[in-house]
VOGU-3710 file (C-alpha; in Angstrom, 3 decimals, decimal comma):
1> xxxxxxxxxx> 0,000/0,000/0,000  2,031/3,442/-1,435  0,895/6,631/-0,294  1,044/9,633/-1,725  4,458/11,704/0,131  2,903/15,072/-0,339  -0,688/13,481/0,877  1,226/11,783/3,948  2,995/15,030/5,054  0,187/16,898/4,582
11> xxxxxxxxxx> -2,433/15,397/6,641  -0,036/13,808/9,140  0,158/17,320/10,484  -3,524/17,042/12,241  -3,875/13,260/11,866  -0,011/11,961/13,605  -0,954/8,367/13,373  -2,123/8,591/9,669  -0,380/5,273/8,831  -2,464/3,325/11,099
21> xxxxxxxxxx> -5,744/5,034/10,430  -5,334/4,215/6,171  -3,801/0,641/6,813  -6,702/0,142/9,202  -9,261/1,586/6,844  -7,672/-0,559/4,078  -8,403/-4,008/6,130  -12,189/-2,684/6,634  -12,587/-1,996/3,113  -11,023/-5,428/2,075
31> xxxxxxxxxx> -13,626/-7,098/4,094  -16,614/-5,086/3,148  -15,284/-6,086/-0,138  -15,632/-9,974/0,634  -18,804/-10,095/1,947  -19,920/-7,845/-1,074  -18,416/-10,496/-3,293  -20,049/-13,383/-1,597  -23,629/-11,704/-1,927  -23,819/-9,863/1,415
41> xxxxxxxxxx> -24,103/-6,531/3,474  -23,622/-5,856/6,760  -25,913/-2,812/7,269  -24,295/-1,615/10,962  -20,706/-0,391/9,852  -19,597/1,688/12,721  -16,466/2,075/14,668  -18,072/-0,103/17,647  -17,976/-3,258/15,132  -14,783/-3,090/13,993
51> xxxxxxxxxx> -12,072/-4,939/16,065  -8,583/-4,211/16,370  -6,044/-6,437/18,112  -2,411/-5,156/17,956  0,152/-7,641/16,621  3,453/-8,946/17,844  6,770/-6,935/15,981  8,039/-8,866/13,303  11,397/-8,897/15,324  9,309/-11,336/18,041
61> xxxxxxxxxx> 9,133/-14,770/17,217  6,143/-16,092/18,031  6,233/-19,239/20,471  2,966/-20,854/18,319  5,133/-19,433/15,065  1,810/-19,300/13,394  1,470/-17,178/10,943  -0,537/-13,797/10,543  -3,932/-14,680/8,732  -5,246/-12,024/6,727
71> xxxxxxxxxx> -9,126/-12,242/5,490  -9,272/-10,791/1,894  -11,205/-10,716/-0,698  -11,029/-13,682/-3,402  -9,852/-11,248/-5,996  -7,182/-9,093/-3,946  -3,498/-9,807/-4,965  -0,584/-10,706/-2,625  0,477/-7,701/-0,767  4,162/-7,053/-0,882
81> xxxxxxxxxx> 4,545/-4,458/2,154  5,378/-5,619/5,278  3,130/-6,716/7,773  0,542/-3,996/9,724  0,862/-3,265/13,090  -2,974/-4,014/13,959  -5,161/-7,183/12,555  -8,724/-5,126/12,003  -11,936/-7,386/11,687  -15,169/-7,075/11,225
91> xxxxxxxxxx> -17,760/-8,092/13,685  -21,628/-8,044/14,022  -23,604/-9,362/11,101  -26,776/-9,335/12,966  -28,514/-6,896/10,668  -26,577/-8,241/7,198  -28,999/-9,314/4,340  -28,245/-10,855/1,469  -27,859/-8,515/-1,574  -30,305/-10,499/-3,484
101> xxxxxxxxxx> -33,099/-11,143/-1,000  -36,615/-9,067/-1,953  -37,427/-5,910/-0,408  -39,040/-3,989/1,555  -36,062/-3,507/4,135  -36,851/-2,163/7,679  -35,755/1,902/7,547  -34,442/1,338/10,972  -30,581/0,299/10,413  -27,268/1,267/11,387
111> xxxxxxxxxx> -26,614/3,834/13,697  -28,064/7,129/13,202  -24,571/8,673/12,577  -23,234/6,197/9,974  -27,109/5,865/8,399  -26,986/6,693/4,540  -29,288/9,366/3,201  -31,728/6,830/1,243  -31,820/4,755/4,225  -33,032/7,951/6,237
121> xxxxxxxxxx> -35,995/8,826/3,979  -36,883/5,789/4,750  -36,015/3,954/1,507  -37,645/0,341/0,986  -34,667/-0,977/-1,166  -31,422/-0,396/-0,558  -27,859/-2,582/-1,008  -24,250/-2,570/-0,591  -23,880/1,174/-0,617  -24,741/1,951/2,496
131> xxxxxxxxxx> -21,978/-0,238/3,915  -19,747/2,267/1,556  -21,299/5,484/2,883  -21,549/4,292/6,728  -17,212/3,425/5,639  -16,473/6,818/4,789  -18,143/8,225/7,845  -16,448/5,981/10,189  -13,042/6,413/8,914  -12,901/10,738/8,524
141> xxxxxxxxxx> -14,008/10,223/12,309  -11,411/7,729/13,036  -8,772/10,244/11,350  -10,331/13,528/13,125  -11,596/12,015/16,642  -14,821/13,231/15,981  -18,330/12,289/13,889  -18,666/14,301/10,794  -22,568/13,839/11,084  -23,420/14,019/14,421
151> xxxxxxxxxx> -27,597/14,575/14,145  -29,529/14,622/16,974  -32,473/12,809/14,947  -33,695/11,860/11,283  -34,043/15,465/10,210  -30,979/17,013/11,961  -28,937/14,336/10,392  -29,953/14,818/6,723  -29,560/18,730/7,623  -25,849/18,130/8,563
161> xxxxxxxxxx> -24,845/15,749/5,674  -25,877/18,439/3,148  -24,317/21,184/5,111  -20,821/18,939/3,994  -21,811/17,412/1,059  -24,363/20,113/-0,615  -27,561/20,216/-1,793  -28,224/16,998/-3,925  -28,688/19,016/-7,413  -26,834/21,092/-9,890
171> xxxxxxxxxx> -27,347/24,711/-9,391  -24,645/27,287/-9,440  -23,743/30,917/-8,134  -21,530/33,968/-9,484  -18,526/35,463/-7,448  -18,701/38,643/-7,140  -15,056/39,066/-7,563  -14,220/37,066/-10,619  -17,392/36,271/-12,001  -17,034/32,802/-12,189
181> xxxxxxxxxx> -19,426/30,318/-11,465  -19,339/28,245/-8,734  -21,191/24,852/-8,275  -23,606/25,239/-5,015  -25,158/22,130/-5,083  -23,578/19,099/-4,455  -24,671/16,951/-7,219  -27,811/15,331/-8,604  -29,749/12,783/-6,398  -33,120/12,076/-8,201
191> xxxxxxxxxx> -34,002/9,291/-6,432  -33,628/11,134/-3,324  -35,527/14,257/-4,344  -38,097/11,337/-5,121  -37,894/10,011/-1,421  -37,774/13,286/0,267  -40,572/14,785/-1,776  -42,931/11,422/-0,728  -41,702/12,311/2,801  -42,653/16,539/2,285
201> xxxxxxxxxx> -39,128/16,597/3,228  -37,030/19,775/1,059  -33,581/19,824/1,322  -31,729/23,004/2,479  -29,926/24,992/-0,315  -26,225/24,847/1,242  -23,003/24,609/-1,253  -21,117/21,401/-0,654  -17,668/21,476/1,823  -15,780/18,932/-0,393
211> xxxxxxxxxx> -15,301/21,362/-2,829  -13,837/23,893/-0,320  -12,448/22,228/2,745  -9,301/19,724/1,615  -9,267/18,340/4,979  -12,796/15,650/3,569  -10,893/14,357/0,307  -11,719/11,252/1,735  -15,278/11,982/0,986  -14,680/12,101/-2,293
221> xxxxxx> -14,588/8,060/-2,722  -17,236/7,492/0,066  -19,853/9,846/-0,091  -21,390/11,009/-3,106  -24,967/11,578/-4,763  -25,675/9,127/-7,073
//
């Protein structure tokens, strides 16, 4: 796993142990990855069901000499970087479906926090993206110490995800300086306007943070309106 050196120095300034928090996020992602292959989703991704145990150094033999067993997906090549310092795995599939089983899904899954927008307006059939979504939350608040969408209820917590990622729609401003437009809106989402508007829920006109905050570039693999 390479990173980036001008990524690495850069966010290593508010994030010290930023080689732990990508490995780590790496391992989660490999076994949402599995599961997605084998035809599930796990539906509760949140830092409370992820389990870390901290391995021996490589310069400790091991009195079992067993070696490290690493879960990954049936498709993921042999990784030539040396050992992590943490084995992450995934725990709690007592809310996973199978991707293929038949809707209607019960609205009430995941934690609030880590719950994906369709999922909050109350969405009857949903899949592996929320899994992807409730990811990306769980690992910019493993890297920060602190939830990015923090809501207090349904409402509140719809309310705070566009205040980050925009309005889902394309609409755009002028500066006032330059002239130039600037996207306000952070993207299209017609099935969601389709949910909210069943729901006489309207989503608040707010330009997205991704596009003006670097410190969320995570959010641009996790969290988008589709």
């Amino acid at each position: 796993m390479k990173i980036n050196p001008s990524i690495q120095k850069q966010y290593k300034s508010y994030c010290p142990y930023l080689l732990d928090v990508i490995d780590s996020r790496w391992q989660v992602v490999s076994a949402l990855q599995h599961i997605h292959a084998y035809g599930f989703f796990h539906r509760d991704i949140k830092p409370e069901n992820v389990l870390l145990s901290i391995l021996p150094s490589p310069k400790t033999p091991s009195s079992s000499n067993q070696q490290r067993l690493v879960y990954t997906p049936p498709a993921t090549p042999p990784s030539k970087q040396p050992p992590s310092s943490y084995l992450v795995k995934l725990a709690d599939f007592g809310l996973a479906r199978e991707i293929r089983s038949r809707p209607p899904y019960t609205s009430y899954v995941s934690t609030r926090w880590y719950r994906a927008p369709e999922v909050l307006l109350r969405a009857e059939e949903y899949s592996a993206p929320v899994d992807i979504w409730a990811m990306g939350a769980m690992a910019i608040e493993v890297a920060t110490l602190r939830p990015i969408f923090p809501g207090t209820n349904e409402i509140d917590q719809l309310w705070r995800v566009c205040e980050v990622m925009g309005t889902p729609a394309e609409w755009y401003t002028t500066d006032e300086r330059t002239g130039r437009k600037i996207r306000i809106g952070g993207g299209p989402w017609s099935a969601g306007l389709k949910l909210a508007h069943s729901l006489s829920f309207k989503f608040p006109n707010v330009r997205s943070l991704i596009q003006s905050f670097e410190g969320v570039v995570l959010m641009d693999r996790f969290h988008q309106w589709i």
